[in-house]
KELUM-519517 format. One record per residue: z, x, y of N, C-alpha, C in turn; residue in three letters. Coordinates in pm, 1 decimal. Each point is the difference from the previous one (the first is absolute). Layout:
[rec [Z X Y] [Z X Y] [Z X Y] 'ala']
...
REM end
This chain:
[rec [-828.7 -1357.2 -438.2] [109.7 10.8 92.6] [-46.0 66.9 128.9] 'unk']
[rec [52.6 -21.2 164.8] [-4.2 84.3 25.7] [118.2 62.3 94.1] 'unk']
[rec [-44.9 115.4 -14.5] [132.6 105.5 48.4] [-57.5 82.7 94.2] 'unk']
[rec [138.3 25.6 112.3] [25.8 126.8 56.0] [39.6 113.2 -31.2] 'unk']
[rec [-117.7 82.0 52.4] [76.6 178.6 -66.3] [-36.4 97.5 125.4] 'unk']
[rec [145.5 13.4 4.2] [18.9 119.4 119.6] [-3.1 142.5 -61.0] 'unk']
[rec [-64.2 88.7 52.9] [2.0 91.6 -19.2] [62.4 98.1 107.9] 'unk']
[rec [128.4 117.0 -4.0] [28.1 43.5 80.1] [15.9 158.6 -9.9] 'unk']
[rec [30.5 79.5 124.5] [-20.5 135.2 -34.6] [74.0 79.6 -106.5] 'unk']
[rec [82.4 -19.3 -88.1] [55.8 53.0 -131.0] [-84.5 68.6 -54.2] 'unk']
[rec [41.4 131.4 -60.4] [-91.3 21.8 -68.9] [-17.7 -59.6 -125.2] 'unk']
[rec [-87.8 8.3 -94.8] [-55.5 -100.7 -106.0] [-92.8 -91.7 17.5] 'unk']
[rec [-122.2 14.5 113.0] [-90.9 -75.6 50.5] [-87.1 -65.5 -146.7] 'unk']
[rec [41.4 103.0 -79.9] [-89.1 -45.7 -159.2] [107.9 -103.1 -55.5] 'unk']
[rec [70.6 -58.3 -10.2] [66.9 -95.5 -33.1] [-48.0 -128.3 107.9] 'unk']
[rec [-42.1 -2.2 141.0] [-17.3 -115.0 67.5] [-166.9 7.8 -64.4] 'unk']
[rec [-78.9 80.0 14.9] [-129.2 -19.5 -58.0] [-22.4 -67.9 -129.2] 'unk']
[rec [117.3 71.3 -78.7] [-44.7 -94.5 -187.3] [20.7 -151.9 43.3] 'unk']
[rec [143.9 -10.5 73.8] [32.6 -139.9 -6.9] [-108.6 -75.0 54.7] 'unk']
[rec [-105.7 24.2 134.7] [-80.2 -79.8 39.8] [-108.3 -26.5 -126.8] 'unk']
[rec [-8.6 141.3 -84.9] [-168.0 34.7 -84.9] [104.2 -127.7 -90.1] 'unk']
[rec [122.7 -13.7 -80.3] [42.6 -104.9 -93.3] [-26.8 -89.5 -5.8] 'unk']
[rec [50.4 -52.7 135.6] [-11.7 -161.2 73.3] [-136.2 -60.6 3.8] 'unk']
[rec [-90.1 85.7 78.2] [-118.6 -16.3 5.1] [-89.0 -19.5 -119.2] 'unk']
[rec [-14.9 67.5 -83.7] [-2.4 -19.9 -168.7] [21.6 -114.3 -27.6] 'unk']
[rec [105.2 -21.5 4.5] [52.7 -125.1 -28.0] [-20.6 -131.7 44.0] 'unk']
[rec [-104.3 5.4 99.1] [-61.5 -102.6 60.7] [92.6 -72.8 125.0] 'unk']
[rec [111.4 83.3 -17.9] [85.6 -56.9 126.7] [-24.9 22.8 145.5] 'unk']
[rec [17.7 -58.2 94.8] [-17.7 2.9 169.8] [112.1 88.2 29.9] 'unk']
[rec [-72.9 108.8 99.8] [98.2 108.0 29.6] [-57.5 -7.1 178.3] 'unk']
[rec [149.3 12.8 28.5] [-3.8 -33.0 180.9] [76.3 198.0 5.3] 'unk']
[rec [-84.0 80.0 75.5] [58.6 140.4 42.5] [49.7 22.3 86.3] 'unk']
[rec [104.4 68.0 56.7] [50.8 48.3 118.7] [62.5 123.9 -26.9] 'unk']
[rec [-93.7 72.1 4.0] [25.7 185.0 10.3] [37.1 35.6 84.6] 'unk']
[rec [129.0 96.4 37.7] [68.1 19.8 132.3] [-93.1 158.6 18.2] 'unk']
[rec [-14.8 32.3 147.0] [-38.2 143.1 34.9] [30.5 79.8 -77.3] 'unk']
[rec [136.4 25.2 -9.2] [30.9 113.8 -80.5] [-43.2 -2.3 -122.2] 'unk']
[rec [-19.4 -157.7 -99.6] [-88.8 26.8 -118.0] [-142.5 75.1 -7.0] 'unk']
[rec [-72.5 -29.2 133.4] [-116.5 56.9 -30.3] [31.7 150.8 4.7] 'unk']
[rec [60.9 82.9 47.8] [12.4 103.5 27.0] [36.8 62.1 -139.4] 'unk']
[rec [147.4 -77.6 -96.0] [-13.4 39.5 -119.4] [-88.3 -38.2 -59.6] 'unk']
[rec [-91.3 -88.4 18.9] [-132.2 -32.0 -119.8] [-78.3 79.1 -3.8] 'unk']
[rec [-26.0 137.6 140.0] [-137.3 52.4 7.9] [28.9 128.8 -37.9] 'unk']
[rec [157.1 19.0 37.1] [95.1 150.7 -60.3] [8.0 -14.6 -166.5] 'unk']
[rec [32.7 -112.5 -54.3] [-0.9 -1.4 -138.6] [-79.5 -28.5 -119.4] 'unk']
[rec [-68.7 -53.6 62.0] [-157.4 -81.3 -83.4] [-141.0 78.5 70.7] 'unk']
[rec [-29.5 43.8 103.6] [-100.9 -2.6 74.7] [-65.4 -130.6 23.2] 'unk']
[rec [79.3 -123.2 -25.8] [-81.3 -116.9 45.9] [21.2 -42.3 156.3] 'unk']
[rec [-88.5 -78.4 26.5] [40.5 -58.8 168.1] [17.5 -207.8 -67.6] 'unk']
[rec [54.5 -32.6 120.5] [-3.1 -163.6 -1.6] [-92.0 -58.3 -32.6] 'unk']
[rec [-105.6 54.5 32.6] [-176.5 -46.8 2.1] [11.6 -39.0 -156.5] 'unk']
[rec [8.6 103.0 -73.6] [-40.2 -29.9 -166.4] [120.6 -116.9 -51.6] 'unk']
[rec [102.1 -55.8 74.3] [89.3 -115.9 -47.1] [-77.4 -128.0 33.4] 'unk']
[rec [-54.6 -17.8 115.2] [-31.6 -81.3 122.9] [-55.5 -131.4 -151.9] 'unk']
[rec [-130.6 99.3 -79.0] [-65.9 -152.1 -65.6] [95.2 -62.4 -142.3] 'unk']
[rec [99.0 67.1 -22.2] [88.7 -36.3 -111.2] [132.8 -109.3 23.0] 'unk']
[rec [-25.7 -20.8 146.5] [165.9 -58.1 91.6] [-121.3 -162.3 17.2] 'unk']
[rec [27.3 -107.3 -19.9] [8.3 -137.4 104.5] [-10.9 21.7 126.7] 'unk']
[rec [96.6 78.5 81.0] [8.1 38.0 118.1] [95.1 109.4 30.6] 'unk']
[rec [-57.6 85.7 117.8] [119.0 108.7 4.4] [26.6 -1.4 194.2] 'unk']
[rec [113.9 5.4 -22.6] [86.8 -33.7 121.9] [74.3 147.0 78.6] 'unk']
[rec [-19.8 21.1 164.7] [61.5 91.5 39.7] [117.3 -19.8 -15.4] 'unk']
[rec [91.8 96.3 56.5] [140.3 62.5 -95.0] [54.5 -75.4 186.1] 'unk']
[rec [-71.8 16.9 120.7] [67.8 -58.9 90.1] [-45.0 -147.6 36.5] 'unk']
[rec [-83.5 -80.5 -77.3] [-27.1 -145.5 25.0] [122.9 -23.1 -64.7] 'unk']
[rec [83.6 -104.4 79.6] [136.8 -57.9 -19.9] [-43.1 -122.8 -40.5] 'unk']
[rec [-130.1 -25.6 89.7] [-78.0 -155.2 11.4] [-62.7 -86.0 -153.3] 'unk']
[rec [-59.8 160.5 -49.8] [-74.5 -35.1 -155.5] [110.4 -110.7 -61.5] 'unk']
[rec [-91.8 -34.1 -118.0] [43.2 -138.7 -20.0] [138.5 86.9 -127.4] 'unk']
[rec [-37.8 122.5 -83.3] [138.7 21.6 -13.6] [126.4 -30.2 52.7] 'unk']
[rec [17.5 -3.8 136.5] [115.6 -31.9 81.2] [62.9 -128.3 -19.0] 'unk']
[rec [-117.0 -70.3 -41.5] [66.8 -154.1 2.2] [35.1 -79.9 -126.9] 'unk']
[rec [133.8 -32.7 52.8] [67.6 -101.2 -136.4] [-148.8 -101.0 -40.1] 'unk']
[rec [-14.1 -35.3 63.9] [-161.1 -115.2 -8.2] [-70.5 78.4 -106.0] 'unk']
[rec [-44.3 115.1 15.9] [-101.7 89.6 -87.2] [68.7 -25.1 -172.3] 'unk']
[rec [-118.2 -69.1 -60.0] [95.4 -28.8 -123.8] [-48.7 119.7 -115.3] 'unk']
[rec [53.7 45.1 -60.0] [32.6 103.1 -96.1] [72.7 -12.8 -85.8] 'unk']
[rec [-23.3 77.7 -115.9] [110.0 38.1 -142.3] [123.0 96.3 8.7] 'unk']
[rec [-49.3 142.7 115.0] [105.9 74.2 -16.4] [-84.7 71.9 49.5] 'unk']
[rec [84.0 148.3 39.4] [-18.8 97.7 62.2] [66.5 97.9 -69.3] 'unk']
[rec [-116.8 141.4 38.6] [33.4 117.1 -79.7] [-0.1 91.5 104.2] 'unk']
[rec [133.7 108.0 52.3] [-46.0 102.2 67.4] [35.7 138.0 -97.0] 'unk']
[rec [-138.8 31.0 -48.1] [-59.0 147.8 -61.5] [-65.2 91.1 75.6] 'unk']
[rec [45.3 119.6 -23.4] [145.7 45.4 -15.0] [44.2 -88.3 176.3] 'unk']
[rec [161.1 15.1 -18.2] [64.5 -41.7 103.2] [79.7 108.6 28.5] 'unk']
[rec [4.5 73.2 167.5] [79.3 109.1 88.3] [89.2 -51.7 -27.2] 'unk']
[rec [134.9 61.2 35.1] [125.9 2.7 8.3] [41.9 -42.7 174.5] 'unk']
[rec [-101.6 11.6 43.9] [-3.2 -34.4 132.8] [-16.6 -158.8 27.4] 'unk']
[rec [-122.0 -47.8 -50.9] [-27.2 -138.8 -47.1] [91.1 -72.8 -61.1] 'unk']
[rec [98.1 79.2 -131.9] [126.7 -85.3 -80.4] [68.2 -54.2 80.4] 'unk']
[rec [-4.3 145.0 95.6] [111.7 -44.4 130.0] [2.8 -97.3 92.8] 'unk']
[rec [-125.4 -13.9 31.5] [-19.3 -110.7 77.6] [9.3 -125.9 -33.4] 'unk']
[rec [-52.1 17.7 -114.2] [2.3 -164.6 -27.6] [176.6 -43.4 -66.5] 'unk']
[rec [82.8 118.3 -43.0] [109.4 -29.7 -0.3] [84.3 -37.7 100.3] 'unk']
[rec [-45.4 15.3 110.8] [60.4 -34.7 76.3] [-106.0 -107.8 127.0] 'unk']
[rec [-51.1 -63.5 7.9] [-113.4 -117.4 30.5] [-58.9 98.3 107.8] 'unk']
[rec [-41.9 103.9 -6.0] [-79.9 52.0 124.5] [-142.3 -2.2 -21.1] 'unk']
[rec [-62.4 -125.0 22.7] [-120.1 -36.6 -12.2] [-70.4 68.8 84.6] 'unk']
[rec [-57.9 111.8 12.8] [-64.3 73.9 87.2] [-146.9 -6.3 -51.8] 'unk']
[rec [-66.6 24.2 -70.7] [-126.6 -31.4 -70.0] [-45.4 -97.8 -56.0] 'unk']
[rec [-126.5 -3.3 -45.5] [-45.1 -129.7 -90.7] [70.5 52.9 -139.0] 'unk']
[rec [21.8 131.7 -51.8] [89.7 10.5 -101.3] [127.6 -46.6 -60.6] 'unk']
[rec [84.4 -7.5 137.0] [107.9 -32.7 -55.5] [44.2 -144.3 69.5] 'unk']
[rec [-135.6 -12.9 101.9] [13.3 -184.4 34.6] [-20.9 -68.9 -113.8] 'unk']
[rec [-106.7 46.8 -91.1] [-7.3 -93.7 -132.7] [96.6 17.9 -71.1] 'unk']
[rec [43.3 169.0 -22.7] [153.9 -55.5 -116.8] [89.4 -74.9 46.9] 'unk']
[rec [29.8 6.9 170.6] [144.4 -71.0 51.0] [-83.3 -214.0 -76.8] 'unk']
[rec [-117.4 19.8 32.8] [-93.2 -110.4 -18.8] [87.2 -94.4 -148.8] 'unk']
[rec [-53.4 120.2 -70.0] [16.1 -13.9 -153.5] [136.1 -34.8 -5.8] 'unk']
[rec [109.8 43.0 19.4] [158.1 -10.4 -3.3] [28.4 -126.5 9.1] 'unk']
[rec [-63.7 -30.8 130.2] [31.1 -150.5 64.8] [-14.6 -113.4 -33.2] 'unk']
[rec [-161.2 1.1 -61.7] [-99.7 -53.9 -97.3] [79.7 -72.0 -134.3] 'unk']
[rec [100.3 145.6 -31.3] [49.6 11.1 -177.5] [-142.4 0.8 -42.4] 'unk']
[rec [-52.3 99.9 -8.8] [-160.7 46.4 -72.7] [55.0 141.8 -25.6] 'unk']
[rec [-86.2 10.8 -135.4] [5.3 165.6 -73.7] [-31.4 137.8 122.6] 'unk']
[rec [118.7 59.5 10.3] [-16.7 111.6 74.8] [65.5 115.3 -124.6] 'unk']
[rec [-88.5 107.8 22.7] [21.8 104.1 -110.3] [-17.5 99.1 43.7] 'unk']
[rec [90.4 142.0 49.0] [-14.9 130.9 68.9] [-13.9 96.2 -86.3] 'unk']
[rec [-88.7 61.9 -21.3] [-8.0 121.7 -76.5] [19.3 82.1 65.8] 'unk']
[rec [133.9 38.4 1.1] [33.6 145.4 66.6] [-38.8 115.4 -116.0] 'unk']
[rec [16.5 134.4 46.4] [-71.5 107.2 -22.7] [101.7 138.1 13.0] 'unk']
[rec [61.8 5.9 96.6] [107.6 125.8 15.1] [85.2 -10.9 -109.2] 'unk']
[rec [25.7 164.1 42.2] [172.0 31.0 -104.0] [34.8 95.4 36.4] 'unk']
[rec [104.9 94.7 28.2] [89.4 -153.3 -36.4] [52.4 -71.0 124.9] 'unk']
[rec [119.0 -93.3 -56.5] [-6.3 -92.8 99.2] [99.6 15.1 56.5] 'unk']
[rec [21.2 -58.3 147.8] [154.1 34.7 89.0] [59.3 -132.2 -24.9] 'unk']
[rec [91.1 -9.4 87.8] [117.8 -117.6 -28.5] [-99.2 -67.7 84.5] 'unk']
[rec [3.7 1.0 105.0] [-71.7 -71.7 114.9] [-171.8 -65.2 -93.1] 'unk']
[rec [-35.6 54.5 -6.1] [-143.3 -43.4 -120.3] [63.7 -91.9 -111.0] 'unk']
[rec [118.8 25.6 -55.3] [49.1 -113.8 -65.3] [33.9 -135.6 19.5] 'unk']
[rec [81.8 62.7 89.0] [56.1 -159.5 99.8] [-121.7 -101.2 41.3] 'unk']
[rec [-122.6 128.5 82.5] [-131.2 -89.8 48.8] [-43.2 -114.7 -149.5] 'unk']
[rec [-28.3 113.4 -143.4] [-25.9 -62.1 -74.2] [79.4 -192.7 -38.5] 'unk']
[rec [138.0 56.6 -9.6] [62.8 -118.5 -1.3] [-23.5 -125.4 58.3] 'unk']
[rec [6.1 58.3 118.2] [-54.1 -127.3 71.3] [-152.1 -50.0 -9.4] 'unk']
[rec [-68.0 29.2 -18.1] [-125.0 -49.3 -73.7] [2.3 -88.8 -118.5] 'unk']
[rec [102.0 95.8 -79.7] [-6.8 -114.9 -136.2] [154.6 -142.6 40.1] 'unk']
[rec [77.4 51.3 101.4] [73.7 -127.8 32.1] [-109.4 -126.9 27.7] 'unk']
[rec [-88.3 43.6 132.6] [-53.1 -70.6 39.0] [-98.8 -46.9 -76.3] 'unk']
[rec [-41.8 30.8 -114.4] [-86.1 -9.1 -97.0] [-116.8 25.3 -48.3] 'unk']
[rec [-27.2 119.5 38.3] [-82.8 98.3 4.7] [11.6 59.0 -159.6] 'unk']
[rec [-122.4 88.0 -43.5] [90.2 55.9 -132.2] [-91.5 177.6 64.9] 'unk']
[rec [86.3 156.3 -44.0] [-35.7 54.5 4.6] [-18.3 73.1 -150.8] 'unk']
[rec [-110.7 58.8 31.6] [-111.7 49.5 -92.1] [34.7 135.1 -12.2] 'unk']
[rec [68.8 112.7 4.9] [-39.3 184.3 -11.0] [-117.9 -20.8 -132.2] 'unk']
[rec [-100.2 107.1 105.3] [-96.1 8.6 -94.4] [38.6 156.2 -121.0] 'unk']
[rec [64.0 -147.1 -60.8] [89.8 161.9 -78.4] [-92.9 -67.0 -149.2] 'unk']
[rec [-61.5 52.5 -69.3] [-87.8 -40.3 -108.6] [64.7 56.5 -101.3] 'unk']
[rec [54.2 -73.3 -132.2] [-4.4 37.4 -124.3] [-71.4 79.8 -78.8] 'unk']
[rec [30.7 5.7 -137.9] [-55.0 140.5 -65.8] [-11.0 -102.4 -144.2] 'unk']
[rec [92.7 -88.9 -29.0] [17.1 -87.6 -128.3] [-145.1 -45.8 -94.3] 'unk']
[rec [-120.1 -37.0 125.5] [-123.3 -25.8 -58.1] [-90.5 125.4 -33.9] 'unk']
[rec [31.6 145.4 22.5] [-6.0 105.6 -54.9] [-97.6 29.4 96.4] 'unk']
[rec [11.9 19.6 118.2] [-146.1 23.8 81.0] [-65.2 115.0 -50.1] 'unk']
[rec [-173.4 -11.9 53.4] [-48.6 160.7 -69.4] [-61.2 31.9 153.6] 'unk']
[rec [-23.3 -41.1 110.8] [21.8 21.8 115.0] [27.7 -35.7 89.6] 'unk']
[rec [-25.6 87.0 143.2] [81.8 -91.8 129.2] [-67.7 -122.9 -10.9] 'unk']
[rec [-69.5 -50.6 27.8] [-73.7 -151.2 12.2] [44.9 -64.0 -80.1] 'unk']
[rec [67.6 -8.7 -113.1] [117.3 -67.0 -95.2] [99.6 39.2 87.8] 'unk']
[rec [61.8 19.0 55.4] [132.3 21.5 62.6] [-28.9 -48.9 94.7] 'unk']
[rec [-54.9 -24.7 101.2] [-85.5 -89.2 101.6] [4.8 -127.2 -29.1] 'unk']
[rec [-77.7 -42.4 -100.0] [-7.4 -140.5 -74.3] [128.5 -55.3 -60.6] 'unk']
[rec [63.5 113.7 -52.2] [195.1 -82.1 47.7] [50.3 -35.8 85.9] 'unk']
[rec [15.7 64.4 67.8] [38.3 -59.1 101.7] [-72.4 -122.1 123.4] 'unk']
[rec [-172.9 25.8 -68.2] [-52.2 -130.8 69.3] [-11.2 -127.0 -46.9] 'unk']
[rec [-16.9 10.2 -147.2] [77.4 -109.8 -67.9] [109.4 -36.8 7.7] 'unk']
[rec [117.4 54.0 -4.1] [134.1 -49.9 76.1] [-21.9 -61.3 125.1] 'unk']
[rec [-33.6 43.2 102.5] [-7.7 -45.9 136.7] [-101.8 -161.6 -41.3] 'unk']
[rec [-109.2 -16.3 -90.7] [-25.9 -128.7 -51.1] [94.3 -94.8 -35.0] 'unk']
[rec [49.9 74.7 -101.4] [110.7 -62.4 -76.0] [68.9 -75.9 101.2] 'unk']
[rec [42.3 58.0 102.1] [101.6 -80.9 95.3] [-91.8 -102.8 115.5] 'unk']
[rec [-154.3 15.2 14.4] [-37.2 -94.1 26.2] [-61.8 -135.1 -70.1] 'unk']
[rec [56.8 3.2 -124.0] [-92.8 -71.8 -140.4] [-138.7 2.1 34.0] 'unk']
[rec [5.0 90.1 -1.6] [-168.2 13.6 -33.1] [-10.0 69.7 -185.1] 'unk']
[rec [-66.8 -13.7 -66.6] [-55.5 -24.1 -179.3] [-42.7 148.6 71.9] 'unk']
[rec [13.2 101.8 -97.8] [-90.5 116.4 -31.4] [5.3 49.5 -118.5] 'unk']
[rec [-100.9 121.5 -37.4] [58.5 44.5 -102.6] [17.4 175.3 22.7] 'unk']
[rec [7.2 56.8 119.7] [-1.5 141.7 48.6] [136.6 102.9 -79.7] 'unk']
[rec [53.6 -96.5 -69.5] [65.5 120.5 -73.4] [61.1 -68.9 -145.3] 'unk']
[rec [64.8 45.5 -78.0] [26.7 -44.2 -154.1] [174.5 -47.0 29.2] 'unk']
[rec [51.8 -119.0 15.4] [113.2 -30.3 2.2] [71.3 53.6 -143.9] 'unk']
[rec [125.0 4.4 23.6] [103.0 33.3 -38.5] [33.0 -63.2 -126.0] 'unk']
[rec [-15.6 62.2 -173.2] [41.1 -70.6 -99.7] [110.4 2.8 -44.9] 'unk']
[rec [72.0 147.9 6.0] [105.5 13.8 -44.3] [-10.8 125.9 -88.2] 'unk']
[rec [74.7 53.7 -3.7] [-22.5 111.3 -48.6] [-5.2 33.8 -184.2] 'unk']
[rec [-102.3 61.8 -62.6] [27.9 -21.5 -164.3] [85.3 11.2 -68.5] 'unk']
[rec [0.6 -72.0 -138.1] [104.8 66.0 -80.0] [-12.0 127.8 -45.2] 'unk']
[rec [131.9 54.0 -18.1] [-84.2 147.5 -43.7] [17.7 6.9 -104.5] 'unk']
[rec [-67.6 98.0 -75.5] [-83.5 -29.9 -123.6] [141.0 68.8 -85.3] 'unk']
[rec [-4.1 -58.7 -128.4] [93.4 26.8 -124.9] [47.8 -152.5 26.2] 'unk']
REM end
């Protein structure tokens, strides 16, 4: 497959990193567009810079090329992932303010009807962050809170990570196996 994955300044820069390290694994084509403010949380939260993404991406795209081929309905793709996604970014693209190659490809994606998936990150949430949300999933968007389960019994953060980056798969059908789906809970014993 291949996909777009935006990465934006939210914190949780380790949730846009697994999803590229997943994909990539996975033998899938990954197109990047890291906004400024991501690098700034990538180097505050990871100590990594862009440099160490650069050979794991197909291609990685500035956050102000409008031009990159992200922008264009023409550019053919599976879907798009923005990990983590600002509340600033929700906003925009809830409301078509295509100001970046970020949210030119989600307005892209909308238009398209192609997989758009926001992993938001804050909490809690205002009315106004709701409403933005709404309209995303009107328009047909689906949003993501990288809110991770406990059901597959994690034994650390990087299992709680991998929930929620497997979910964010899940909604692009992409096959993984990053966490133990859901059986149901046992009988209890007697």
């Amino acid at each position: 497959m291949r996909l777009v994955l935006a990465l934006t300044g939210a914190s949780g820069a380790v949730y846009g990193l697994r999803t590229l390290d997943a994909l990539t694994a996975l033998g899938h084509e990954v197109h990047l567009v890291p906004s400024r403010a991501f690098e700034t949380v990538l180097r505050h939260e990871t100590g990594k810079s862009l440099v160490e993404l650069r050979e794991k991406a197909a291609a990685i795209y500035r956050e102000e090329d409008t031009s990159a081929p992200p922008a264009s309905g023409s550019f053919q793709h599976d879907g798009m992932a923005v990990v983590p996604c600002s509340l600033k970014t929700l906003a925009a693209i809830a409301h078509g303010y295509a100001d970046n190659l970020v949210t030119r490809a989600a307005m892209t994606c909308l238009k398209e009807r192609r997989r758009l998936v926001l992993v938001t990150r804050e909490t809690p949430l205002d009315l106004i962050t709701i409403r933005n949300m709404e309209a995303v999933t009107e328009a047909g968007g689906t949003i993501l809170p990288a809110s991770p389960g406990f059901y597959h019994q994690p034994k650390d953060v990087g299992e709680l990570v991998d929930h929620v980056v497997g979910k964010t798969l899940d909604q692009l059908n992409v096959p993984h196996d990053l966490f133990a789906r859901w059986r149901g809970l046992p009988e209890p014993p007697g």
